[in-house]
ZAGUKE-424101 format. One record per residue: z, x, y of N, C-alpha, C in turn. Coordinates in steps of 0.02 Angstrom, whole numbers, padded with zeros to 5 digits, always signed. Each point is the difference from the previous one (the first is absolute). Example, Ala and Ser with C-alpha at 12.3 -4.5 7.8 and 13.67 -1.06 7.14 Angstrom:
BEGIN
+00390+00660-00284+00000-00045+00059+00000+00045+00060/-00036-00018+00053+00003+00042+00059+00037-00039+00055/
This chain:
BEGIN
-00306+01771-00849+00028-00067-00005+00010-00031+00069/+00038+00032+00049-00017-00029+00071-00054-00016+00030/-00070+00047-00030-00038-00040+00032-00041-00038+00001/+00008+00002-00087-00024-00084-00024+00029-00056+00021/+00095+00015-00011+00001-00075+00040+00013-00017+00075/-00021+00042+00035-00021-00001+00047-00068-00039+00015/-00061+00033-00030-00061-00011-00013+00004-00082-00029/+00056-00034-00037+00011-00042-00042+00004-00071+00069/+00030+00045+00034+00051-00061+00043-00061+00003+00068/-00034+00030+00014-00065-00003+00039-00023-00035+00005/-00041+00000-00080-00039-00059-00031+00029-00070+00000/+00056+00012-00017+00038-00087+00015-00030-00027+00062/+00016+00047+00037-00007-00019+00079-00077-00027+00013/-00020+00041-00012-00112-00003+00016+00003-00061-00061/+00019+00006-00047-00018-00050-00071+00013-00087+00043/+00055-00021+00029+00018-00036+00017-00013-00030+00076/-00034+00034+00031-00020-00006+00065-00087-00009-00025/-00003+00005-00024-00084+00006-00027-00011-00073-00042/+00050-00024-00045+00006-00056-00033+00010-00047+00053/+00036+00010+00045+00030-00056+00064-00070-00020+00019/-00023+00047+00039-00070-00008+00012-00048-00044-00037/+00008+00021-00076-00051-00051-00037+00019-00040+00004/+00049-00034+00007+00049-00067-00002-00035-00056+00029/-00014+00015+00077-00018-00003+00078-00059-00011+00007/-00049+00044-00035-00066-00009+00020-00038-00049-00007/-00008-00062-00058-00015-00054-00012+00003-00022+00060/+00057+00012+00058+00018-00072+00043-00055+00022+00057/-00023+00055-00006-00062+00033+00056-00057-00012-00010/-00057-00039+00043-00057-00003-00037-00057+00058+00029/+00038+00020+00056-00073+00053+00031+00069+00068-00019/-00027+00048-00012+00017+00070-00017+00031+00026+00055/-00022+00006+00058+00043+00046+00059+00049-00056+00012/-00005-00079-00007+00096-00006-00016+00040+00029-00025/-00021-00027-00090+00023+00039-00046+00019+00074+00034/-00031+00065+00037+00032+00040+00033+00042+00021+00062/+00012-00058+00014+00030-00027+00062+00061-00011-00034/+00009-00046-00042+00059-00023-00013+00055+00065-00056/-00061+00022-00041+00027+00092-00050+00024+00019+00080/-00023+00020+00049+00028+00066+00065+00049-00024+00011/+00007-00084+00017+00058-00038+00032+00061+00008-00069/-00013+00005-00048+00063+00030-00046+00022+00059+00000/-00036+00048-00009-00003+00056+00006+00046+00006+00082/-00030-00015+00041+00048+00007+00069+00070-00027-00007/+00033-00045-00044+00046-00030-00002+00035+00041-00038/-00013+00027-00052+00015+00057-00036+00027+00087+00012/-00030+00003+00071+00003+00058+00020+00043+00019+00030/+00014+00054+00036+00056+00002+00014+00030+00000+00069/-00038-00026+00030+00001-00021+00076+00062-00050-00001/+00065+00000+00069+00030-00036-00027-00026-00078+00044/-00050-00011+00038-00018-00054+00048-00059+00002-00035/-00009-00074-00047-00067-00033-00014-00043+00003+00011/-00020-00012+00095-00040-00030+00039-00054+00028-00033/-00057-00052+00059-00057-00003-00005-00034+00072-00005/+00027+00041+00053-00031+00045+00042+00038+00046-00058/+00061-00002-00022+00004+00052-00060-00005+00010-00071/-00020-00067-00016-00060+00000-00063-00059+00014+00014/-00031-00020+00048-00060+00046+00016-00033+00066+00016/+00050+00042+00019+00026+00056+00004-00006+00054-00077/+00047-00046-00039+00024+00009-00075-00065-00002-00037/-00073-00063+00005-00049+00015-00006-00042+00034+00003/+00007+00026+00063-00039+00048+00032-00084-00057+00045/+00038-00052+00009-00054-00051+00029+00032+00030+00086/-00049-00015+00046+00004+00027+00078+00050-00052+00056/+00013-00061-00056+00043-00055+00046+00002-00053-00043/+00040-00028+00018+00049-00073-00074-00048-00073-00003/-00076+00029+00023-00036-00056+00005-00013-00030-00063/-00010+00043-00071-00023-00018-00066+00075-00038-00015/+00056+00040+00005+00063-00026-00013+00021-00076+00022/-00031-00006+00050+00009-00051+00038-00025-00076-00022/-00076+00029-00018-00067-00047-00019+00043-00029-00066/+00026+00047-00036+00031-00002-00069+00051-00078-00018/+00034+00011+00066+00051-00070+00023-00040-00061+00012/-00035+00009+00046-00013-00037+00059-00057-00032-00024/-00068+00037-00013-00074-00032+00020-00028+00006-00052/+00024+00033-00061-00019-00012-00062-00002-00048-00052/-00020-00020-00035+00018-00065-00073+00017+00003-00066/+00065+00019+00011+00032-00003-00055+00052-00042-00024/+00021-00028-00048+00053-00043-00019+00070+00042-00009/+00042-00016+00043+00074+00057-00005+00052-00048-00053/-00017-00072-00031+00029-00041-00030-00034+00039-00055/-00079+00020-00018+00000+00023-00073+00014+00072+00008/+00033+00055+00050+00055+00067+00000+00051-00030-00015/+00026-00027+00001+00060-00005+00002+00005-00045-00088/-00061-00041-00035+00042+00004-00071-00017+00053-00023/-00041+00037+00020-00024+00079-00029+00057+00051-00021/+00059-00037+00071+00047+00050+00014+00068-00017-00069/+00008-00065+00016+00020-00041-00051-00011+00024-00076/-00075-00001-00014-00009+00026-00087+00036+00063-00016/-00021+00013+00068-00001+00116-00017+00093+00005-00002/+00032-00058+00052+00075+00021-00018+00019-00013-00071/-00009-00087-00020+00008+00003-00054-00014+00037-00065/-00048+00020+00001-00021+00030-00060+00038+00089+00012/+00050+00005+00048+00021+00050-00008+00059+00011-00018/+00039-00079+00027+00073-00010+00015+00030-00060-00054/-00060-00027-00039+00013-00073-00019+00069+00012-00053/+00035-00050+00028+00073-00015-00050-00005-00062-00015/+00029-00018-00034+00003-00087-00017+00064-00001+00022/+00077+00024+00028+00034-00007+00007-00010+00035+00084/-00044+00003+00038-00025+00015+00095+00033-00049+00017/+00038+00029+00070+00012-00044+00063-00052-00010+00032/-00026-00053+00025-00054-00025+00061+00041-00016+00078/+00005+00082+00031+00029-00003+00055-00043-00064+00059/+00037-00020+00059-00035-00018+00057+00052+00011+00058/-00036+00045+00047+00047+00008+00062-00067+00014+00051/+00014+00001+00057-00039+00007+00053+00021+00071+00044/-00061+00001+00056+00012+00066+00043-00030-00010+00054/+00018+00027+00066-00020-00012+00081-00054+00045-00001/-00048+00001+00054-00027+00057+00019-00008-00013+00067/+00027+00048+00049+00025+00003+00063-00060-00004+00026/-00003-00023+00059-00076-00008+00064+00008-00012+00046/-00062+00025+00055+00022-00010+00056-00067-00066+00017/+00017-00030+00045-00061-00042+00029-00004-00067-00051/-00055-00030+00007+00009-00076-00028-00077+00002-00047/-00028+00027-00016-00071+00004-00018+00009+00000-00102/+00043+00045-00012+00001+00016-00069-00004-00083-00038/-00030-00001-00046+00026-00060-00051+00051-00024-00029/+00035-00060+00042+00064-00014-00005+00060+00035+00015/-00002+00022+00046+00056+00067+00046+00030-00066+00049/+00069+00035-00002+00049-00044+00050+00044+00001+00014/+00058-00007+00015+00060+00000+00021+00034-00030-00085/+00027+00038-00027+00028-00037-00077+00037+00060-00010/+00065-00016-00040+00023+00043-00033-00019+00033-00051/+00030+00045+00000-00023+00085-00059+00029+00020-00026/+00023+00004-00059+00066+00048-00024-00017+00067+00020/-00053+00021+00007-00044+00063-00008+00062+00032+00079/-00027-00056+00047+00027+00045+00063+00088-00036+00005/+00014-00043-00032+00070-00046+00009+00004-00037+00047/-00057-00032+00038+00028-00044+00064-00067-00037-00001/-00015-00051+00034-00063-00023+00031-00022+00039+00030/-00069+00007-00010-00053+00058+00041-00077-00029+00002/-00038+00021+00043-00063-00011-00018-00043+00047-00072/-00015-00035-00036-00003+00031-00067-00054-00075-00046/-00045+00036-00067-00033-00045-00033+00070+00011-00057/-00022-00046-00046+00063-00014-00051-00064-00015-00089/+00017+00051-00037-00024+00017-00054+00042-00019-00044/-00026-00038-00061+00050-00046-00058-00052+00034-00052/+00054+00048-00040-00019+00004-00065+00017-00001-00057/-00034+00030-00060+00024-00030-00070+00009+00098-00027/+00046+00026-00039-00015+00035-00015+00041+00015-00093/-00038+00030-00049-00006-00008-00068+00061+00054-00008/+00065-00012-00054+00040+00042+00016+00009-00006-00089/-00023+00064-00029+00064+00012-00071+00011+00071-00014/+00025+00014-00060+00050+00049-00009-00056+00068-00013/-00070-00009+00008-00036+00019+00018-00031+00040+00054/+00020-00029+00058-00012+00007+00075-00022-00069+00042/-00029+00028+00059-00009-00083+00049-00048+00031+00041/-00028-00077+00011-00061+00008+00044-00015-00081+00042/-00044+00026+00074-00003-00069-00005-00057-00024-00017/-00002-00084-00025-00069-00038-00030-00007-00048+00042/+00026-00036+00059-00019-00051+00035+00032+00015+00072/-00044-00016+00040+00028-00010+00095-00037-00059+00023/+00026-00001+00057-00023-00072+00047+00030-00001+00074/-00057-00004+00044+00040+00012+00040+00034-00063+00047/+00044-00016+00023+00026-00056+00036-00025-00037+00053/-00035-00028+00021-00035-00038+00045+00056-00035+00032/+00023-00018+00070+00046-00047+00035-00037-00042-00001/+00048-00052+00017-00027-00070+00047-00047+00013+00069/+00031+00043+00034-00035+00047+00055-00091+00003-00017/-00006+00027-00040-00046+00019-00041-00046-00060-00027/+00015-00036-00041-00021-00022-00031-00054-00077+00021/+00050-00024+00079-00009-00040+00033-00033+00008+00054/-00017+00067-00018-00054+00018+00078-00080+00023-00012/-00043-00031+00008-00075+00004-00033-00017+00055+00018/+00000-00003+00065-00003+00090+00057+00016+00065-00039/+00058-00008-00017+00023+00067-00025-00011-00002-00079/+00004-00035-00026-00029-00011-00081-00091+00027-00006/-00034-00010+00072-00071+00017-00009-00006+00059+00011/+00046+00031+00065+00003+00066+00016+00014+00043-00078/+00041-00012-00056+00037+00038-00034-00041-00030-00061/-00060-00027+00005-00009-00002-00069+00042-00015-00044/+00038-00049+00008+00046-00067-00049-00049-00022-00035/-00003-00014-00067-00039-00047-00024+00009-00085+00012/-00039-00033-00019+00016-00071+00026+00051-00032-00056/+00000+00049-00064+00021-00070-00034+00091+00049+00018/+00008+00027+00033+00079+00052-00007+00020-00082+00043/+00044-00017-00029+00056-00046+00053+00065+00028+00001/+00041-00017+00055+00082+00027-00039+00041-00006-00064/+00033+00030+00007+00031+00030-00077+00067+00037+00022/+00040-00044-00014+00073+00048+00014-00003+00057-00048/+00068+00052-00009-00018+00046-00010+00028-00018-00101/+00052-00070+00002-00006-00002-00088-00060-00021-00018/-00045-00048+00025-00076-00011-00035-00014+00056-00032/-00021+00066+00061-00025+00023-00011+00025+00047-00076/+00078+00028-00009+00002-00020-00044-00005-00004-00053/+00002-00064-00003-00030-00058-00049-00065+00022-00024/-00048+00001+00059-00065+00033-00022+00000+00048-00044/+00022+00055+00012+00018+00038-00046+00023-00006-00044/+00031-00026-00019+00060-00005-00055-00071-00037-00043/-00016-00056+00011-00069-00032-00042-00058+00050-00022/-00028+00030+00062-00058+00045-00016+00040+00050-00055/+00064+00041-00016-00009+00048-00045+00012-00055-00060/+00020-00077+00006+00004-00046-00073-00054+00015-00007/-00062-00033+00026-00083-00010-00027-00007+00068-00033/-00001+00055+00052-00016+00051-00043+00030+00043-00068/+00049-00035-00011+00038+00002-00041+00039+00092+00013/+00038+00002+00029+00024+00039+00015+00069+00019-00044/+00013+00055-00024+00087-00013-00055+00018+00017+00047/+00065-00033-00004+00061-00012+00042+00034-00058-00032/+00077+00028+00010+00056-00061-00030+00040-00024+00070/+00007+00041+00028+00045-00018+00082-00024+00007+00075/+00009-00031+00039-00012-00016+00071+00064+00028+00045/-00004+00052+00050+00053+00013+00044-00019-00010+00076/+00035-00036+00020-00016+00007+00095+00074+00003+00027/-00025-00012+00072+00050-00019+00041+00025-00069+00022/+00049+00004+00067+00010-00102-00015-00062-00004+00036/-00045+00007+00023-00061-00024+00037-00027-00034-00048/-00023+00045-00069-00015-00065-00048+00013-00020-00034/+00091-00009-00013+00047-00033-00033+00003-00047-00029/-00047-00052+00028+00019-00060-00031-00062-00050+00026/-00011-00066-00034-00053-00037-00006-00053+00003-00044/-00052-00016+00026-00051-00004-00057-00007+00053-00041/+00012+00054+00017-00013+00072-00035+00038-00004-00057/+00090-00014+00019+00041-00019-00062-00030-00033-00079/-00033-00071+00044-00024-00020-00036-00060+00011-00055/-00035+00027+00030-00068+00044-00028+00021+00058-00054/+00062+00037+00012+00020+00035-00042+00020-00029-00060/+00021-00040+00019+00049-00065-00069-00050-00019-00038/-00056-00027+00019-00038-00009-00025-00060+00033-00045/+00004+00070+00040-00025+00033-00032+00038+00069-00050/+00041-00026-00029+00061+00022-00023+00003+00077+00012/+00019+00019+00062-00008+00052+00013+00096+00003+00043/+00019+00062-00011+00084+00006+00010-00005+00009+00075/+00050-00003+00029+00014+00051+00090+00067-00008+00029/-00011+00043+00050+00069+00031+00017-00020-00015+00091/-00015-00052+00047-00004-00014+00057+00063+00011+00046/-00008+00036+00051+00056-00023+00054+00016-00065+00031/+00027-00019+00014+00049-00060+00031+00044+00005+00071/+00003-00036+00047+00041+00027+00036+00079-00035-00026/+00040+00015+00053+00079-00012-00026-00020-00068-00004/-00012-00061+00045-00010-00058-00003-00033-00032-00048/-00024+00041-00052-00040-00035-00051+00030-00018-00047/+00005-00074-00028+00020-00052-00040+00025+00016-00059/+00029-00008-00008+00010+00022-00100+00061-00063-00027/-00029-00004-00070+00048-00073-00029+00011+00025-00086/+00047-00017-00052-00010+00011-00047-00018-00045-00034/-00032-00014-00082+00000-00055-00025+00021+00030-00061/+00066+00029-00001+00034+00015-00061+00086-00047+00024/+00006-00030-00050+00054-00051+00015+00056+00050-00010/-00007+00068-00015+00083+00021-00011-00028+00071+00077/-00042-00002+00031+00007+00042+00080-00020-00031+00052/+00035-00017+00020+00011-00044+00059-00005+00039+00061/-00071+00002+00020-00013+00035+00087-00054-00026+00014/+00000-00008+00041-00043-00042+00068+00009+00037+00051/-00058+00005+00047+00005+00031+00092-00031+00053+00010/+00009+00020+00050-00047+00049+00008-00021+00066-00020/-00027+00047-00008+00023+00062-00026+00052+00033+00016/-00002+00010+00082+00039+00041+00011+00088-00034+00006/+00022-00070-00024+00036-00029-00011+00013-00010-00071/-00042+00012-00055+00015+00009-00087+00019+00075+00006/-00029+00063+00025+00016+00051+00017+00078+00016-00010/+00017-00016+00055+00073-00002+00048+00045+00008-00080/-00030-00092-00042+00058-00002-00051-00008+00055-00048/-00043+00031-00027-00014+00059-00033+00073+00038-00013/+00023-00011-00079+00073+00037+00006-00010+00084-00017/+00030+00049+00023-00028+00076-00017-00026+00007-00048/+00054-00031-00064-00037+00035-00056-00075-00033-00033/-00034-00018+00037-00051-00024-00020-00051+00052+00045/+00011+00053+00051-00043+00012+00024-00032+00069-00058/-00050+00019+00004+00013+00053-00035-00055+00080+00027/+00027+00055-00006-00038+00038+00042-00067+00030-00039/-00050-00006+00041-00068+00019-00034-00031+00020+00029/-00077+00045-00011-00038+00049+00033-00052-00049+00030/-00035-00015+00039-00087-00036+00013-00046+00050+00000/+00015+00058-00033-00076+00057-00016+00039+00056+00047/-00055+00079-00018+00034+00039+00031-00039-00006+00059/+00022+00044+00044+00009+00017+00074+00008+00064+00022/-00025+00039+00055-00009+00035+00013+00043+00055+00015/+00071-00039-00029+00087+00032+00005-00002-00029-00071/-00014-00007-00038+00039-00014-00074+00001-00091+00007/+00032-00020-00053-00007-00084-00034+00029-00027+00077/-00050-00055+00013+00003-00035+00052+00088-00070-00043/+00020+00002+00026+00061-00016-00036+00030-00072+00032/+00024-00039-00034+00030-00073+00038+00029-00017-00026/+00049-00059+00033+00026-00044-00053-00043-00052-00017/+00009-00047-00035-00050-00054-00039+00051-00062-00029/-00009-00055+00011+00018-00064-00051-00052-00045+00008/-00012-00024-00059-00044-00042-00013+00027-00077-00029/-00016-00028+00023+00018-00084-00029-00024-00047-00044/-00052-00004-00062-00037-00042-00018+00029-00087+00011/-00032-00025+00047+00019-00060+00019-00028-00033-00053/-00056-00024-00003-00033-00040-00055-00034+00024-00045/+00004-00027-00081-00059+00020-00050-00023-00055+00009/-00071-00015-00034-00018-00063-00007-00080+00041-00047/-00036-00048-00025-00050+00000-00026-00065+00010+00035/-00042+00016-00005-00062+00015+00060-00020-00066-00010/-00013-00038-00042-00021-00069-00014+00009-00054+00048/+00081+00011+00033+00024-00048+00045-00016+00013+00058/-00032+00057+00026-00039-00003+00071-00058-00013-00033/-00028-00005-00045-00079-00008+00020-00046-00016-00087/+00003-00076-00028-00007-00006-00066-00043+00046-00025/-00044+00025+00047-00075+00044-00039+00037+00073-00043/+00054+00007+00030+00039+00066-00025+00030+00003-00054/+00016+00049-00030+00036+00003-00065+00054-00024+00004/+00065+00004-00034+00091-00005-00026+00026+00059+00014/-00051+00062+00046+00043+00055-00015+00067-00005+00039/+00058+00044-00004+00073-00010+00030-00028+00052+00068/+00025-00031+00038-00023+00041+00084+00051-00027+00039/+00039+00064+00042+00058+00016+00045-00015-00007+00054/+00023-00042+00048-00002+00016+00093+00081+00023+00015/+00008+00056+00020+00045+00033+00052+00002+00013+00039/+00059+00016+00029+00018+00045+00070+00024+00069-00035/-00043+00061+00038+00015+00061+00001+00027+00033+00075/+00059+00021-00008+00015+00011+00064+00019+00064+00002/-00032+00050+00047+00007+00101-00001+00042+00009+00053/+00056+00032-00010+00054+00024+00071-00010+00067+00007/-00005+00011+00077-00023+00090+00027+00086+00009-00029/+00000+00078-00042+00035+00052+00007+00048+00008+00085/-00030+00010+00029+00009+00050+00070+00038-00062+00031/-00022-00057+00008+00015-00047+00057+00015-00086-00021/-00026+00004-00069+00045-00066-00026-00066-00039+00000/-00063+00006+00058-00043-00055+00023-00039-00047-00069/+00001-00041-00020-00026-00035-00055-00107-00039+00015/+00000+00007-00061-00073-00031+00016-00003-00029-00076/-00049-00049+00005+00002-00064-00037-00056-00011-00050/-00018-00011-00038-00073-00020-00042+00021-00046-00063/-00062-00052+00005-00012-00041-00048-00015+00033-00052/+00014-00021-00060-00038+00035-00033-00020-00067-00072/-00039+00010-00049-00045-00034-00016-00027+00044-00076/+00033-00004-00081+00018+00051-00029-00019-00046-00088/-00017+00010-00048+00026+00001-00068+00055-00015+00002/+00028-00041-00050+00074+00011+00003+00046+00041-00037/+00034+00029+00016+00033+00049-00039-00001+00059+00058/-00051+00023+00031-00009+00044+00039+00034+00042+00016/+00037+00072-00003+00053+00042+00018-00003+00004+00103/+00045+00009+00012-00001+00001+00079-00026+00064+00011/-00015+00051-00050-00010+00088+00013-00087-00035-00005/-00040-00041-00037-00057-00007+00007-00033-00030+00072/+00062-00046+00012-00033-00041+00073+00013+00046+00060/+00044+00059+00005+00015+00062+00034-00082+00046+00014/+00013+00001-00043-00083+00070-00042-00055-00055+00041/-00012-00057+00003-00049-00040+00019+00024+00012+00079/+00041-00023+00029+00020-00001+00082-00012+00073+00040/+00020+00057-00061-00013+00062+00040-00079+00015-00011/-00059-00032-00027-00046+00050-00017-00043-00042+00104/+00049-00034+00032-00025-00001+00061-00001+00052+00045/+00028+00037-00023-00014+00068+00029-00059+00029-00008/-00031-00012-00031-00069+00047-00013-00045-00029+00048/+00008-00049+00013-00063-00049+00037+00014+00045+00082/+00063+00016+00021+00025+00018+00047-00004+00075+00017/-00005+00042-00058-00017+00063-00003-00087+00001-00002/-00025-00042-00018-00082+00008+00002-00034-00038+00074/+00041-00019+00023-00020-00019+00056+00013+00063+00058/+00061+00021-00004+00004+00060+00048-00051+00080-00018/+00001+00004-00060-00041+00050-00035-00074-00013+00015/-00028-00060+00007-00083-00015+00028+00001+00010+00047/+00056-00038+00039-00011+00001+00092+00018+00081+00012/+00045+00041-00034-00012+00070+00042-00048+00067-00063/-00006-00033-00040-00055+00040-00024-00079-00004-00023/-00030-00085+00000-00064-00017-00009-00016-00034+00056/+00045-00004+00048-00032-00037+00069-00005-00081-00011/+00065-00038-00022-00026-00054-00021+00001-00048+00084/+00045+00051+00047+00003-00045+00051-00036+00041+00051/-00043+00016+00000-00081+00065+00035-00049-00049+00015/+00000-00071-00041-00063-00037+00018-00011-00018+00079/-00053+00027+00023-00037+00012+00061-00044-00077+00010/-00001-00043-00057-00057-00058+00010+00057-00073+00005/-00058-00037+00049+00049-00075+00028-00028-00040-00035/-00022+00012-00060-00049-00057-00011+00050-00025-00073/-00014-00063-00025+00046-00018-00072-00030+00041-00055/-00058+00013+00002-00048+00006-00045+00033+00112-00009/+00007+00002+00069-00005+00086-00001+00078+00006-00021/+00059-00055+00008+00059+00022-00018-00002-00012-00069/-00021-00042-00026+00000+00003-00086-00049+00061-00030/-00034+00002+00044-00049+00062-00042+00038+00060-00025/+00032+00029+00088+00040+00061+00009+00058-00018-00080/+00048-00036+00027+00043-00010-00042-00007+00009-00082/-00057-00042-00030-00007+00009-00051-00031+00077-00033/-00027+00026+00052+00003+00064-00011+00042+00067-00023/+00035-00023+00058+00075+00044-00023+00040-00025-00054/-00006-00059-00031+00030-00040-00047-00020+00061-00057/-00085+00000-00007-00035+00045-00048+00027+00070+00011/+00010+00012+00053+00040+00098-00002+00060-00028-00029/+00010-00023+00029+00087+00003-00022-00004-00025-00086/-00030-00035-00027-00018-00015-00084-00006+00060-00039/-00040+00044+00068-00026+00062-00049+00053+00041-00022/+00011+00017+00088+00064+00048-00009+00063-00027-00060/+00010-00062-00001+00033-00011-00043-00021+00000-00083/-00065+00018-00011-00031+00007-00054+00009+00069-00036/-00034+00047+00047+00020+00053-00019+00080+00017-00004/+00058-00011+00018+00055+00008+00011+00019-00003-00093/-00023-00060+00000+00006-00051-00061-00025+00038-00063/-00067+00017+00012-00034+00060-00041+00030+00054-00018/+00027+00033+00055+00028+00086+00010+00062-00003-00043/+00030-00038-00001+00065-00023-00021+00000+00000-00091/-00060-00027-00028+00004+00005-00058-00004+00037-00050/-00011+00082+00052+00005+00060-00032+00014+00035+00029/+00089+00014+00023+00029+00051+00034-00018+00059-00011/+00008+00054+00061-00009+00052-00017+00064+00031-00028/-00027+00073-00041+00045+00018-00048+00036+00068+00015/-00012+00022+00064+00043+00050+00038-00005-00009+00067/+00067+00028+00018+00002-00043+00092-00038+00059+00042/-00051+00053-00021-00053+00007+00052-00050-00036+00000/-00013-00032-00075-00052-00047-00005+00019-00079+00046/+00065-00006-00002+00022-00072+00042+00001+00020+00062/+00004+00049+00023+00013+00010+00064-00073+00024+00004/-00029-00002-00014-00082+00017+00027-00037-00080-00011/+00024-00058-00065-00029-00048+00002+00016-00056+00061/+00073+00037+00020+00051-00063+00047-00047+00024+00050/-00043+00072+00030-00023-00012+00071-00052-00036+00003/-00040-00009-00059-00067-00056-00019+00011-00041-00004/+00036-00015-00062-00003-00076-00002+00061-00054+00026/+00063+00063+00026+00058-00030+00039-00022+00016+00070/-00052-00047+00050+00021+00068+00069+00075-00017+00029/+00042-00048-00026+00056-00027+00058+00051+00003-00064/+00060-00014+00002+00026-00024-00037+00026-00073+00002/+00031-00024-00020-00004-00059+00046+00035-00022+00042/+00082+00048+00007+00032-00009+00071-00046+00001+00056/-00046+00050-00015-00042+00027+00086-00054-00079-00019/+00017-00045-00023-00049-00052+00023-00067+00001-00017/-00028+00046-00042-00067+00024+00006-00017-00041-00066/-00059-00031+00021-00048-00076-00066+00007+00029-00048/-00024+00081-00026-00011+00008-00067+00056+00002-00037/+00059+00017+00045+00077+00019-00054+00041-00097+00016/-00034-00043+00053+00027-00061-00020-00034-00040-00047/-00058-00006-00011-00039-00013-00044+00021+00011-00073/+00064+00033-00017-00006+00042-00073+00081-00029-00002/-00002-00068+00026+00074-00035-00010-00007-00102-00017/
């Protein structure tokens, strides 16, 4: 019996790395791509903990990172059609009709001025202004698991306004600037067209508010956005009377309205807070926008206080009406996952290893690891649906198909959250 399912959980592995592959190959039209780009997974996969060029090629058994390289750089491939590739293969693994559609961004540190769109900008990644490119993505979150389905990378003004360095880096002509909510926005549209399930939208205050708001409303889709303290809030219920800012409706918040709740577990047990929520206005979807139904739809303030230190943080939120505050909670915490899959690529698929300056070689790389990281989260997803049935068998499947757990950070055991 061990060593069937042993033998069982193998095959997952080869079964699913072999399907990835078929996925992919369409987008190749000469064959030693197509094997260029299988090694360049396979290297991402392995267990080297530095990406690079020189150690996927290695991992190949190629003599130097020149094929690896060509792969980015000097080859013709479309990384816009990897990346809905990447998109189908999550959904069809993860699809909920009740998914969060995360969006948060990530730095990738550099030295010199050459990379595509690198600069002096802030990072949460490192906490300060640094020289660093700045990556905006979308990533698919339900009770399923998560993965990501969309990136983009940030172009400055710097950038954008300089022909020189746009020719050096292979910018396309039609890329103009794009703050970082457009982009977004972009997103948020491309998984509408493709019709993506999902009921809710989570970010930060970066893309809090504006057109995006709107786009959601419209596309009757729920969310849970950050806000800073300064952000506006009014009621249009004649018996609650608040107006001002968040962190000034806050303040009046009387105790017993706060109430204590989990935002998902954590790597110490239920990530834990206080919570009050406000439904300022119901109103009809009709009255923003005649094309819409009569349905009853909530705008609030959700406001989470740290345990430890009192510090408060703020979000719009945008709901059905009726909505329990434990549902708009469950929506605010699944931003954690976007945040755990970002550290889990960058130190286990090399998402921040890309060696190429070009726009064309940072979307390539990227969407690549998008696809490991899909996988790994595939199989996770797979393994899961038939536990093993004695703990030598789990403890022989956890070294296969768990290599990390997911405190130690490692893609395959964050992937399986």
């Amino acid at each position: 019996m061990c060593s069937a399912s042993l033998e069982s959980t193998l095959e997952l592995w080869s079964t699913t790395l072999r399907q990835a592959k078929q996925h992919i190959r369409p987008l190749f039209a000469a064959p030693s791509v197509a094997a260029s780009a299988n090694a360049f997974l396979d290297g991402l996969l392995g267990g080297e903990r530095r990406k690079t060029g020189w150690m996927r090629a290695e991992a190949a058994g190629d003599p130097g990172p020149w094929r690896q390289q060509a792969l980015l750089g000097r080859t013709h491939w479309d990384a816009e059609a990897l990346r809905d590739v990447v998109r189908d293969y999550v959904v069809e693994t993860f699809a909920s009709p009740d998914a969060v559609l995360m969006i948060d961004e990530t730095g990738f540190l550099k030295q010199g001025k050459a990379s595509c769109g690198v600069g002096r900008q802030y990072t949460g990644s490192a906490g300060k202004i640094t020289n660093c490119q700045i990556g905006v993505f979308a990533a698919y979150v339900s009770d399923q698991g998560h993965a990501f389905i969309d990136r983009r990378l940030y172009l400055p003004k710097a950038w954008t306004g300089d022909p020189a360095r746009r020719q050096a880096a292979h910018v396309p002509e039609a890329i103009t600037f794009a703050t970082k909510p457009h982009l977004a926005l972009a997103m948020f549209e491309r998984a509408i067209q493709a019709e993506v399930p999902f009921a809710w939208v989570a970010a930060d205050s970066i893309y809090g508010v504006g057109e995006i708001e709107l786009a959601l409303r419209r596309a009757y889709k729920g969310y849970v956005l950050g806000v800073t303290g300064q952000h506006h809030f009014w009621s249009w219920d004649a018996n609650l009377d608040v107006a001002g800012t968040a962190e000034d409706i806050a303040k009046g918040i009387p105790d017993q309205d706060w109430v204590r709740l989990s935002a998902g577990a954590g790597s110490k047990g239920p990530r834990l807070f206080d919570w009050a929520y406000l439904p300022l206005a119901t109103l009809r979807a009709d009255a923003l926008d005649v094309a819409l139904d009569q349905s009853l739809l909530t705008r609030g303030l959700l406001v989470r206080r740290s345990l430890s230190d009192g510090a408060l943080a703020y979000f719009t939120a945008w709901c059905p009406a009726g909505t329990p505050v434990e549902r708009l909670v469950m929506v605010e915490g699944r931003r954690w996952a976007i945040e755990d899959a970002f550290e889990s690529a960058k130190t286990e698929l090399g998402l921040a290893h890309n060696e190429s300056r070009s726009w064309h070689g940072w979307h390539r790389h990227v969407s690549l690891v998008m696809l490991a990281f899909a996988m790994l989260a595939r199989v996770r997803r797979l393994a899961n649906r038939t536990p093993p049935k004695t703990t030598l068998i789990a403890k022989l499947a956890g070294a296969v198909v768990h290599p990390g757990d997911p405190a130690r950070g490692d893609a395959a055991g964050a992937a399986a959250h």
